[in-house]
Structure formats: structure tokens, C-alpha cells
C-alpha positions, 0 to 999 in steps of 0.5 A: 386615475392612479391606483396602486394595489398590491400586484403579487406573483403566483408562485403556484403556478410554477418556476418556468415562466410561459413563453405566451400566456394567454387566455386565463379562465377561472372554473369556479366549481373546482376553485381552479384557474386554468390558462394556456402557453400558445407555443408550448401547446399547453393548457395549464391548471392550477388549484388555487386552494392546495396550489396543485399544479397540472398541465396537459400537452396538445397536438398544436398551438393553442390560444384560447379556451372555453369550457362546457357545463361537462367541463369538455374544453372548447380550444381555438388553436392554430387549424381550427376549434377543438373540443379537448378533453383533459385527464384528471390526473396531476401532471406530477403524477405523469411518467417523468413529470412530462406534461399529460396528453390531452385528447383533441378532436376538431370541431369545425375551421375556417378557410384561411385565406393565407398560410401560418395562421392560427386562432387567437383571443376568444370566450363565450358571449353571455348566451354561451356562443364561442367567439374566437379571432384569427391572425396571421402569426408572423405580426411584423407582416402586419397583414389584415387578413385576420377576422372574427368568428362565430361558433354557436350553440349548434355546432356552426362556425359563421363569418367572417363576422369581422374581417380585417384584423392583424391580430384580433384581441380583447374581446369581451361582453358587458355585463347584460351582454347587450355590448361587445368589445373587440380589440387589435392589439397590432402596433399600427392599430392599438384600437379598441372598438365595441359594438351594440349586440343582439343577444337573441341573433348574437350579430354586432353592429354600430361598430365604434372606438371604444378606446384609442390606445395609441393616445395611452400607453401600450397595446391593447391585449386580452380583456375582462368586465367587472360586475360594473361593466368596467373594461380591463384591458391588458396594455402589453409592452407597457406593464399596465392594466387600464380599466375604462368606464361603459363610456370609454373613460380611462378612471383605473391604471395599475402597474404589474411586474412584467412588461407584457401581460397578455390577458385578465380574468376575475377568479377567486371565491369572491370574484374579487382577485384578477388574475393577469398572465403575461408573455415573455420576450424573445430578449430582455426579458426580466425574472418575472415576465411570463409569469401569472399575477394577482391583484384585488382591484377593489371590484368584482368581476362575473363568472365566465359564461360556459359553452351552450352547446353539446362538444 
């Protein structure tokens, strides 16, 4: 069950670790991977083969990214969905090495049923609709008035689909997309549930534990699938990636630097490296929480689907 391959920080992608970073997403057409800092309002670009480094700053926090077959990113951030656009300019190149300010345009929004809420976890399904979750961003409140919603290839924003989140994570969909997983990583939930989903309507139903975390180590955060329709979950507070079989059995545990990574994703020209993010804490942080990490499980994983519609 213990498997221990080599964990190596990516240097690449820069000396100042993230305060949150979250949502990593590999482009395989520019062999780059790009993540986001939820509170320094940053998407983050790195290419992997010249190790060229850019960032782009937004109007306001943002969570999670998809892209679309233009490369327009679609962005869950604290008001809404947006669809950004970022100048393909390196950041070293822009005036005193301050992040590029990317152009945001918002595409449509729930009504929140508190203040301080925001988007959190979110990716397209295998039919290019985007998925995104809501919170409230004070976790110590632990209210359950975060859900799940979706924003399909017309442009439509539908749900709550799932409601009665505190902070909606680990969302991701097997191979054949005939399943979805969906997490909440609150310390009073720490569970993960899937679904059977109809790929033609993109409705879940049959909603059951997954994987009850609080029988394992840490919380369960932002998630990957490999070609095998294994789950990666990013157990935070513990250092632990834990990968779970279609039928909910833990078989995989490997250990990373920092104590909290955040979330997972297959990159590399062959699928075959993760890619961990991680988040660094307010006290006691080491030198490498909030920094990016690589490991080759030994598995592949699968391209990340594109949004289907027009942004």
C-alpha cells in the first residue's frame, strides 16, 4: 500500500512560495502547467521545457481554471465565473517584474446565500461542461452553505446541483466519465462521495461515500484520475497523496514535503508526472509548504478536457 517514489520540488516555478496554490492544470500543446494563488489573485504559468516562468494578476481571488479550445481561460473567483484572457507576454518582461494584468470579464453568478463567499474546486467533465463549488471563506464558521454548480456548453449556470457543502472539493470524473467524485475537505466532513453521472444530461445521481477520510489521514482536497480510473486525492494537513481504486480501496500512499498539498494533476509529455501544489500555513510553515512538486507515480493520467462552449 506504501509506495515511496521520488517527490522533487520544482524549482521552476519560482523561490516565493504560494500562499494557496490551488487548481494546477497541464496544457499539453504548450507543454506548460499552469496553477493559481487564491489570495494573491494570481494565474501562474510555467513552461516546463525552457522553465519560463509568467504570471498574470486578477481583479479578485480566483480558485480554479479551465480552459477553452482558444486557450481563453474560464475562472471561478470569488463573484462569479469569468472568462480571462492572459497576454502572452512573460512576466519578467513586464514593467518592474510586477505580475501582467489579465483582462476578466464575467460570465455569469449565483446568488450567494451569505457574504464572503467565493468559487472554490472546479474543472470540465469529459463533455466540456465546467463544474465549480462555492464556500463560505471563513472555514472556522463551518457553514454548510456552499453547493455545487453547473455551467454548460451554452453558457448556462444551473444549481444548485449539490447543496450543503462547507467547502466543496475533489471534484473529478472517470475515465469514461460515467462517474463523478466530489469532496468536502471541512474538518467536521473529510468525506468523499461519487456519483453515477449522465454523460448526455450531465445530472448526477446515486449519491454514495466514496472514501471516509476521517478513517485515513488528512483532509480530502483537490483530486486527479489516472488512465486506470484510480482517484488521487491530496490528503492536506497530513503531506500525503492517497490514491483509491474504482471501488474505493485505498492501494497507494505517497509522502510530499509539504504538510498541505492542495491539489493534483497529470502533466508531462507522457502523462506520466503529477504535479502536486500545496498551500502554506499562516504559522509553522517549513521551506517547502506552498511550493509545486513532481512525482512519477508509476501510472499515466489523461488530458484535461477543454470547455466546449464559445467564452
Amino acid at each position: 500500500m506504501t509506495a515511496n517514489p521520488r517527490v522533487e520540488r520544482v524549482d521552476g516555478a519560482g523561490q516565493a512560495p504560494a500562499l494557496v496554490g490551488e487548481s494546477p492544470v497541464w496544457r499539453a500543446g504548450e507543454q506548460a502547467l499552469y496553477w493559481v494563488d487564491i489570495p494573491a489573485r494570481k494565474i501562474v504559468r510555467l513552461r516546463l521545457d525552457s522553465a519560463e516562468r509568467s504570471e498574470w494578476l486578477l481583479p479578485e481571488k480566483v480558485a480554479c481554471i479551465a480552459f477553452d479550445r482558444r486557450g481563453t481561460v474560464l475562472a471561478g473567483c470569488e463573484t462569479g465565473l469569468f472568462a480571462v484572457a492572459l497576454a502572452e507576454v512573460a512576466a519578467s518582461d513586464a514593467p518592474g517584474g510586477e505580475p501582467l494584468k489579465a483582462t476578466a470579464r464575467k460570465l455569469a453568478a449565483p446568488t450567494f446565500p451569505f457574504i464572503d463567499m467565493r468559487f472554490n474546486d472546479g474543472r470540465c467533465d469529459r463533455q466540456g461542461r465546467f463544474w465549480s463549488g462555492t464556500m463560505v471563506q471563513d472555514m472556522a464558521a463551518a457553514n454548510p452553505a456552499g453547493a455545487l454548480y453547473r455551467f454548460d456548453e451554452r453558457g448556462v449556470l444551473s444549481g444548485p446541483v449539490v447543496d450543503g457543502l462547507i467547502t466543496q472539493n475533489g471534484l473529478a470524473w472517470s475515465p469514461d466519465g460515467a462517474t463523478m467524485y466530489l469532496s468536502d475537505s471541512h474538518p467536521l466532513r473529510r468525506q468523499i462521495w461519487a456519483f453515477d453521472y449522465d454523460v448526455e444530461s450531465g445530472e448526477p445521481r446515486n449519491r454514495r461515500v466514496f472514501a471516509d477520510l476521517n478513517d485515513h489521514a488528512g483532509r480530502p482536497d483537490g483530486a486527479a484520475v489516472d488512465a486506470d480510473g484510480c482517484y488521487w486525492i491530496c490528503a492536506n494537513d497530513a503531506g500525503l497523496l492517497l490514491r483509491f481504486t474504482p471501488q474505493g480501496k485505498l492501494d497507494r500512499r505517497i509522502a510530499v514535503p509539504a504538510t498541505k498539498p492542495a491539489m493534483c494533476a497529470f502533466g508531462g509529455r507522457e502523462l506520466d508526472t503529477l504535479f502536486v501544489t500545496s498551500i502554506r500555513p499562516a504559522t509553522g510553515a517549513s521551506e517547502h509548504d506552498g511550493h509545486l512538486f513532481a512525482v512519477r507515480p508509476g501510472v499515466v493520467g489523461l488530458l484535461e478536457p477543454e470547455y466546449a462552449g464559445d467564452l
